[in-house]
C-alpha positions in Angstrom: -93.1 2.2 36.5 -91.0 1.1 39.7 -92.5 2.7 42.5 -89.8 1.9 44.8 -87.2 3.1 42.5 -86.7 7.1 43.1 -89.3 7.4 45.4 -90.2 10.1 48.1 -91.3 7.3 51.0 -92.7 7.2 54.4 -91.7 5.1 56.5 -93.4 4.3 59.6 -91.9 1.9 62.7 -89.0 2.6 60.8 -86.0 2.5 63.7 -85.9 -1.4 63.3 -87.1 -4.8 62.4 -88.9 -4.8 59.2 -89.8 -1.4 59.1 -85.6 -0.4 58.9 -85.3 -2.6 56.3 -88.1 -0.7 53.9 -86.2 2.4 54.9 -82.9 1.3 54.0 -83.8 -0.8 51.0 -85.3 2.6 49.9 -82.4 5.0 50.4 -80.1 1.9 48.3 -83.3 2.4 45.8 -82.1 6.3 45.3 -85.4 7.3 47.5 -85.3 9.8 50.2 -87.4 8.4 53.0 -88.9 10.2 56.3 -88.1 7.2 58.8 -90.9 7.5 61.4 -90.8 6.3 65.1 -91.6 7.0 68.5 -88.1 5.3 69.1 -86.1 8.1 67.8 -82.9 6.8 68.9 -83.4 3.7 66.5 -84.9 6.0 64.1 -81.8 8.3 63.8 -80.0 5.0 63.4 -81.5 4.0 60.5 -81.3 7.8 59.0 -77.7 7.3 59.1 -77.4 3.7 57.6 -79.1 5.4 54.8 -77.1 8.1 54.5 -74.0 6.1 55.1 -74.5 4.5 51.5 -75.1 7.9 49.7 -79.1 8.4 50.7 -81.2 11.1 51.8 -83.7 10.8 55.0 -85.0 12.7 57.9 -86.0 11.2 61.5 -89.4 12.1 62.4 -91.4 10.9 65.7 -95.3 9.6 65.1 -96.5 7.5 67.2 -99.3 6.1 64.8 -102.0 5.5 67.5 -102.7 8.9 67.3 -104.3 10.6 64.5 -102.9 14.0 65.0 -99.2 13.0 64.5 -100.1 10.9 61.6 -101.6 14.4 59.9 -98.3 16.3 61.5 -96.0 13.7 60.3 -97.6 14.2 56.7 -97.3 17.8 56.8 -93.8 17.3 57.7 -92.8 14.5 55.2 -94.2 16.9 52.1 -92.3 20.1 54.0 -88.8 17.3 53.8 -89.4 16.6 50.3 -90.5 20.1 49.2 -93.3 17.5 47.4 -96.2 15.2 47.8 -94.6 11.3 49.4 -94.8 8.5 46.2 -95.1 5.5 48.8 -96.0 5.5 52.5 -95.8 1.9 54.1 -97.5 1.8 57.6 -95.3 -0.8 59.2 -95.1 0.1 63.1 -97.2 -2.5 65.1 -96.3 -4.8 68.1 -96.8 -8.5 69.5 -99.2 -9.7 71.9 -100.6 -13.4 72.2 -100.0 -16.1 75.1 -103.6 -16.0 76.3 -107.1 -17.7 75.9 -109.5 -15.1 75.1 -111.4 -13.4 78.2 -107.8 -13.9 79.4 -105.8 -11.1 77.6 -106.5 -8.2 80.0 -108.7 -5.5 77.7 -105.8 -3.0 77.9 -103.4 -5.2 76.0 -106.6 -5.4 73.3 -106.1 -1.9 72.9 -102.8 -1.2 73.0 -102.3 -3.7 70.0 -105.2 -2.5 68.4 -104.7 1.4 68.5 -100.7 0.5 67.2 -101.5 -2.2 64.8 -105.2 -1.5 63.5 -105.2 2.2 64.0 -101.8 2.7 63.3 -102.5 1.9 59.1 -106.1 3.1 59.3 -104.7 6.6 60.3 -101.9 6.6 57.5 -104.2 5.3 54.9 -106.9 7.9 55.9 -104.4 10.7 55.6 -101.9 9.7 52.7 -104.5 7.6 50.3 -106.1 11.4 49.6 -102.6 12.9 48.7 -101.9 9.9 46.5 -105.1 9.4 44.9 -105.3 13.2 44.0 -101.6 13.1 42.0 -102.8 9.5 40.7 -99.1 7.7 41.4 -97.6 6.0 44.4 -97.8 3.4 46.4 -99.0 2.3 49.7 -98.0 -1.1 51.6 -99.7 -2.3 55.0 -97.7 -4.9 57.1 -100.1 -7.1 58.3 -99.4 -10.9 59.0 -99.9 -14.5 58.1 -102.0 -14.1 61.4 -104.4 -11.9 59.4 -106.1 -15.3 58.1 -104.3 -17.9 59.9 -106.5 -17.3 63.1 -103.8 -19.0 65.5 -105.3 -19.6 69.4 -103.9 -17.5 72.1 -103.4 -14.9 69.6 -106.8 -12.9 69.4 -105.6 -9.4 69.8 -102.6 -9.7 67.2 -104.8 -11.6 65.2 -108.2 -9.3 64.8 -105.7 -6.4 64.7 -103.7 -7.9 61.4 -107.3 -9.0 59.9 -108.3 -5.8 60.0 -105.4 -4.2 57.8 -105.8 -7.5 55.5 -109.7 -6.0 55.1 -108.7 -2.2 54.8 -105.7 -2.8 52.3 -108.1 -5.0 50.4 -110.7 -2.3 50.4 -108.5 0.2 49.1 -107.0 -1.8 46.0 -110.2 -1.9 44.9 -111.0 1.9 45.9 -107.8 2.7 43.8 -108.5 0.1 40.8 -107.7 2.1 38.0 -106.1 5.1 39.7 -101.9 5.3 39.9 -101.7 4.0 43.1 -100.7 0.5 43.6 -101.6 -1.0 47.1 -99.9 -4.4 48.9 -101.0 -6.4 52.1 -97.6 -7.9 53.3 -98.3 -10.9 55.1 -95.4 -12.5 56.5 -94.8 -15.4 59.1 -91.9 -15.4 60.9 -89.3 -12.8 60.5 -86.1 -12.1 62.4 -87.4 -9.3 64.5 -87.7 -9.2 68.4 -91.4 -8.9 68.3 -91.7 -11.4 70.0 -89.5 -9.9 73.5 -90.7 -6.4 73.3 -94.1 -7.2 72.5 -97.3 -8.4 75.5 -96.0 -12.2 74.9 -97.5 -14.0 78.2 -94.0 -15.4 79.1 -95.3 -19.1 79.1 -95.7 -18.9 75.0 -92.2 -17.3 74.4 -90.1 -19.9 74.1 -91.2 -21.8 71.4 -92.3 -18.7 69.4 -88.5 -17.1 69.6 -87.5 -21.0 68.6 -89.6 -20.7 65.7 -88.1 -17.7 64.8 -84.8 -18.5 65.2 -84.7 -21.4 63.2 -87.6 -20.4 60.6 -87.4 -16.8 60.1 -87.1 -15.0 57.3 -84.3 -11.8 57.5 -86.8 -8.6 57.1 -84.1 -7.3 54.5 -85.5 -9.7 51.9 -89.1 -9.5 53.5 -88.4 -5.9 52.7 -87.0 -6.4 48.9 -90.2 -9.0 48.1 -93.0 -6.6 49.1 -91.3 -3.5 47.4 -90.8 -5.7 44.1 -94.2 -6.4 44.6 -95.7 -3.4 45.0 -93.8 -1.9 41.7 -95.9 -5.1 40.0 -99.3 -4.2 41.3 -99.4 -7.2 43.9 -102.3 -6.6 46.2 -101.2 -9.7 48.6 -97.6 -10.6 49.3 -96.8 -13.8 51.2 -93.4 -14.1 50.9 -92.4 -17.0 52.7 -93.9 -21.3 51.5 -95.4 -21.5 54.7 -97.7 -18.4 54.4 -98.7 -19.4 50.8 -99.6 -23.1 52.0 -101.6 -21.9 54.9 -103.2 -19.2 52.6 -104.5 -21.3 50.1 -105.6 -24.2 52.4 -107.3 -21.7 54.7 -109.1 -20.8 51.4 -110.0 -23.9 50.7 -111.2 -26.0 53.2 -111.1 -23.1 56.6 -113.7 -25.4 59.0 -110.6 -28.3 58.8 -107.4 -25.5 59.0 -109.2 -23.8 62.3 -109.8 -27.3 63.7 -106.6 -28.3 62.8 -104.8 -25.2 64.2 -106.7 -25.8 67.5 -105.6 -29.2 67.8 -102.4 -28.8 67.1 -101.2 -26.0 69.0 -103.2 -28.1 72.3 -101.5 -31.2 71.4 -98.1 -29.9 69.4 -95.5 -31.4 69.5 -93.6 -27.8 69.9 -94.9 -26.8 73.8 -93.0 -24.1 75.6 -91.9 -26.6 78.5 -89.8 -28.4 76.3 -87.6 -26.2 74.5 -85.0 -23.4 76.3 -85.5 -20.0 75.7 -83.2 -19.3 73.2 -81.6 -15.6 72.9 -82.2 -14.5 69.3 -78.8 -14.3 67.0 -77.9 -12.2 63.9 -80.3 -9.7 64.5 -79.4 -6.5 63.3 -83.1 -5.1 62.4 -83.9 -6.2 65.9 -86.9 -3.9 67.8 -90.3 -3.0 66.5 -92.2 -0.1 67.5 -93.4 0.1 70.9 -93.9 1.9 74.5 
C-alpha cells in the first residue's frame, strides 16, 4: 500500500524549504496534512498552496524543542482529522557549522540539538505509539548526508543529524514486521536557505550558499524521492549521487574518508575568500524552521 497516497500527515517545519514541499506533495497526493511551524506566517502559506490545488490542511504552531507541544500538536492533528495521522515526517531543524570544536559557543550546541535531535526524538516518542498501536503509517526523519559524512567545522549539525540516522534506524527495526514503514532522509545540498537563517559563522558562508547554488537539489523532488520511498519500505534514502558515493565509501574504508575530508576542506580548493557571496535564486521553498 502507498502510504503517501490518501494519507492523514503531519508535517512538521512545514512553512518552507523541504518541509513545504512534503506538505504540498501531500495535499497533490489527496492527503490532508496538519502543516506545523513556529513560523505561522509561512505555515499558513503553505496551507493555502495546498488548498489552492483542491487539498485539505490546517496550520498548527509546535515548536518541536519542546515536548509539550509535540503531545498538543498530536492531540490537535487527531482532533483535525477526526482520526489517528497515517504519516508524521519530523522535518523542522536548522543550520549551524563555521567553527572548530571548543569554538561553537555551547548555546549554539543546544539550540541545534534541542531543534534537530529533540525535535524527531519528541515526534517519534509521541506518534510511533499511535502508529504502532493501529499497525499502518509511516514515519520519515530528515536527517542529512552530515549524519555519516562527519564534515569539520560542523560538529553540532553533525552529532545532531547522527543522532536521528541512529533513532530512525532503531525504530525500523523496533517496527520490523509491524505496518509502519520508517525512512532516514539523508540529503546533501538542497535549495533551502539553511544556510542564511541558520548559526553559519559568516566566514564559511560563502562557499556553502555556492555549493548550493550550483549543486542543490529543489526540495520538491527531495520531497517526491523520500515519499516514494517510504511507500516502498526504504529505511535510508540518499537521494542525490553525491550522498550515495560518500555513503558507501564512508562504509568502506571511514579512517581514509575522515582523513580525506579533513584535508580537503584545510587545503580545498573551494575557500570562502575566493568565491562572492552569492544571493540564492529560484527559491521558492526558501526558510527552514527557526527563532
Amino acid at each position: 500500500m502507498k502510504r503517501s497516497r490518501d494519507s492523514r500527515a503531519v508535517v512538521t517545519g512545514a512553512g518552507s524549504g523541504i518541509g513545504q514541499a512534503f506538505a504540498v506533495e501531500l495535499g497533490r497526493r489527496g492527503g490532508s496534512v496538519v502543516v506545523s511551524d513556529v513560523d505561522m506566517v509561512g505555515a499558513q502559506r503553505t496551507v493555502d498552496a495546498i488548498t489552492d490545488q483542491g487539498g485539505k490542511a490546517v496550520a498548527l504552531r509546535c515548536d518541536v524543542s519542546v515536548l509539550e507541544e509535540v503531545r498538543q500538536l498530536a492531540d490537535d492533528a487527531q482532533d483535525f482529522f477526526g482520526a489517528e495521522p497515517t504519516l508524521v515526517v519530523n522535518n523542522a531543524g536548522v543550520g549551524a557549522g563555521g567553527q572548530l570544536v571548543g569554538d561553537v559557543p555551547i548555546d549554539d550546541w543546544r539550540w541545534t540539538l534541542g531543534i534537530n535531535l529533540w525535535g524527531p526524538i519528541h515526534g517519534c516518542h509521541v506518534f510511533a505509539p499511535i502508529l504502532r498501536e493501529h499497525d499502518y503509517g509511516g514515519i520519515i526523519n530528515v536527517a542529512s548526508a552530515a549524519s555519516f559524512g562527519a564534515a569539520p567545522r560542523m560538529a553540532a549539525y553533525n552529532v545532531s543529524k547522527a543522532g536521528v540516522l541512529s533513532l530512525s534506524e532503531t525504530l525500523a527495526a523496533e517496527m520490523a514486521g509491524t505496518g509502519v514503514h520508517v525512512s532516514v532522509l539523508c540529503p546533501t545540498f538542497v535549495k533551502t536557505n539553511i544556510v542564511s537563517n541558520g548559526r553559519i559563522n559568516p566566514s564559511s558562508t560563502a562557499a556553502a550558499n555556492r555549493l548550493m547554488r550550483l549543486t542543490g537539489m529543489s526540495p520538491a523532488k527531495v520531497a517526491r524521492v523520500c515519499l516514494d520511498a517510504n511507500d516502498r519500505g526504504t529505511l535510508h534514502v540518499l537521494p542525490q549521487l553525491d550522498a550515495k558515493v560518500g555513503w558507501q565509501i564512508k562504509r568502506t574504508v571511514p579512517g581514509l574518508y575522515t582523513r580525506a575530508a579533513g584535508l580537503l576542506e584545510r587545503f580545498g580548493p573551494l575557500r570562502d575568500e575566493d568565491v562572492d557571496n552569492p544571493e540564492l535564486t529560484d527559491l521558492d521553498l526558501t526558510r527552514v524552521e527557526g527563532r
